[in-house]
C-alpha positions in Angstrom: 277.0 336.8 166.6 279.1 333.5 167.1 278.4 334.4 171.1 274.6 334.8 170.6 274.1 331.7 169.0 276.7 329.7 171.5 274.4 331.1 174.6 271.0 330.2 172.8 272.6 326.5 172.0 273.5 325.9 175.5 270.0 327.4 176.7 268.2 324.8 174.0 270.2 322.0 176.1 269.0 323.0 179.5 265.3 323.8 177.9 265.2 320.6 176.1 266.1 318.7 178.9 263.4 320.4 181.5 261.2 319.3 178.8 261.9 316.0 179.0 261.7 315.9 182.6 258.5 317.9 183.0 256.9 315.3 180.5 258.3 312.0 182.2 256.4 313.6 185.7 253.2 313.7 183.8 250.6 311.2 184.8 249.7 308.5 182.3 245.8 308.6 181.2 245.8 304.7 181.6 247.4 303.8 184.5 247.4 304.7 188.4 250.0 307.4 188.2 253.7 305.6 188.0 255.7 308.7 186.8 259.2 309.3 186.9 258.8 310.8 190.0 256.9 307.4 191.7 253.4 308.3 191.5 252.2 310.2 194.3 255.5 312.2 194.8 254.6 314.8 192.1 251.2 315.4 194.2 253.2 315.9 197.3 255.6 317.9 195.6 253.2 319.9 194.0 250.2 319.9 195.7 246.3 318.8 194.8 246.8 320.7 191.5 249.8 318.7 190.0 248.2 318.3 187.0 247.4 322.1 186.2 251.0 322.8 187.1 253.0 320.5 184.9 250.5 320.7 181.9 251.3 324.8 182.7 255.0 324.1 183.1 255.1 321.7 180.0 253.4 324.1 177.8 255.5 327.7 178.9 259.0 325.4 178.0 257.3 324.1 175.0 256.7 327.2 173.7 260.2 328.7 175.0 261.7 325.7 173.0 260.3 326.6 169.7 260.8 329.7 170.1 264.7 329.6 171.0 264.9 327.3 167.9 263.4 329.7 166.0 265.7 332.4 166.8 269.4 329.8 166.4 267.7 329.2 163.0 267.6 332.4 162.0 270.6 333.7 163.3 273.0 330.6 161.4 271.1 332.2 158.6 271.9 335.5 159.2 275.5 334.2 160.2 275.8 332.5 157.0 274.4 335.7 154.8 276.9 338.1 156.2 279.9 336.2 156.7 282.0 336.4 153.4 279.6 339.0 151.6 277.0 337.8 150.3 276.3 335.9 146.9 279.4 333.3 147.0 279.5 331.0 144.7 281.3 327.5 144.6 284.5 327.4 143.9 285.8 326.0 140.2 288.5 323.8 140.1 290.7 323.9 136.9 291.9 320.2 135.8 295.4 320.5 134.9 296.7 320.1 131.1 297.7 317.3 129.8 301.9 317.2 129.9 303.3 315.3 126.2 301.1 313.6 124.1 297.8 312.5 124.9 297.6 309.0 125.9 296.6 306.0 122.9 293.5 304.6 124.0 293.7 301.2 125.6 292.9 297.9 123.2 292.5 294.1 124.4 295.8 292.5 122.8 295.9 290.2 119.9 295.8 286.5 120.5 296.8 284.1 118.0 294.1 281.4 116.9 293.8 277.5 118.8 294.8 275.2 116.4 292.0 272.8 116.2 294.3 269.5 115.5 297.1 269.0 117.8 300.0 268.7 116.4 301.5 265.0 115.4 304.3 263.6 116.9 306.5 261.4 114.7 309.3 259.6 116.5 312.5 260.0 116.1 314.5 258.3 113.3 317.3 256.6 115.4 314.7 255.8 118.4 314.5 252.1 117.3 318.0 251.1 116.7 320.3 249.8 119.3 324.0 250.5 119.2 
């Protein structure tokens, strides 16, 4: 299935990109016909009917884009479905047990009271006296 869905992937790249060209080739509605391909190159390219051809071209890829998304949609769900059996649930994770003593729970520490009054300073007893 993983094949399938690698070939349809790589054909949504190349369709996606033809796209893109075939859209960029268009004629604007407002102006004199500066594409991608330089205006009157398309014509030449294509003839008197360019316009009939790339609307034509641009709608058959459109529709070949959604429908090759359609399908790689559907077959990652399929994918999905049938890979490991069905109904799969998450996994659960068990938490590991607690080894010793459960932990104390955390507390700010204690801090002593400011004093208000800062404390006095006497002098020294023998400060004055000479020898």
């Amino acid at each position: 299935m993983s094949v399938l869905i690698t070939i349809f992937s790589v054909l949504l790249c190349f369709v996606s990109l033809t796209l893109i060209l075939l859209v960029l080739m268009q004629k604007a509605k407002s102006d004199g016909g500066v594409a991608a391909m330089g205006g009157g190159m398309a014509e030449s390219t294509f003839g008197a009917e360019t316009g009939n051809v790339l609307a034509t071209g641009t709608r058959n890829v459109t529709i070949a884009f959604f429908v090759l998304s359609l399908a790689l949609y559907l077959a990652n769900i399929y994918q999905d479905k049938h890979r490991g059996g069905g109904d799969e649930k998450l996994p659960t994770i068990n938490a590991p047990a607690h080894v010793g003593a459960p932990m104390a729970p955390l507390t700010a520490p204690a801090v002593a009271p400011a004093t208000t009054k800062p404390a006095a300073t006497t002098p020294a007893p023998d400060a004055g006296k000479k020898p």
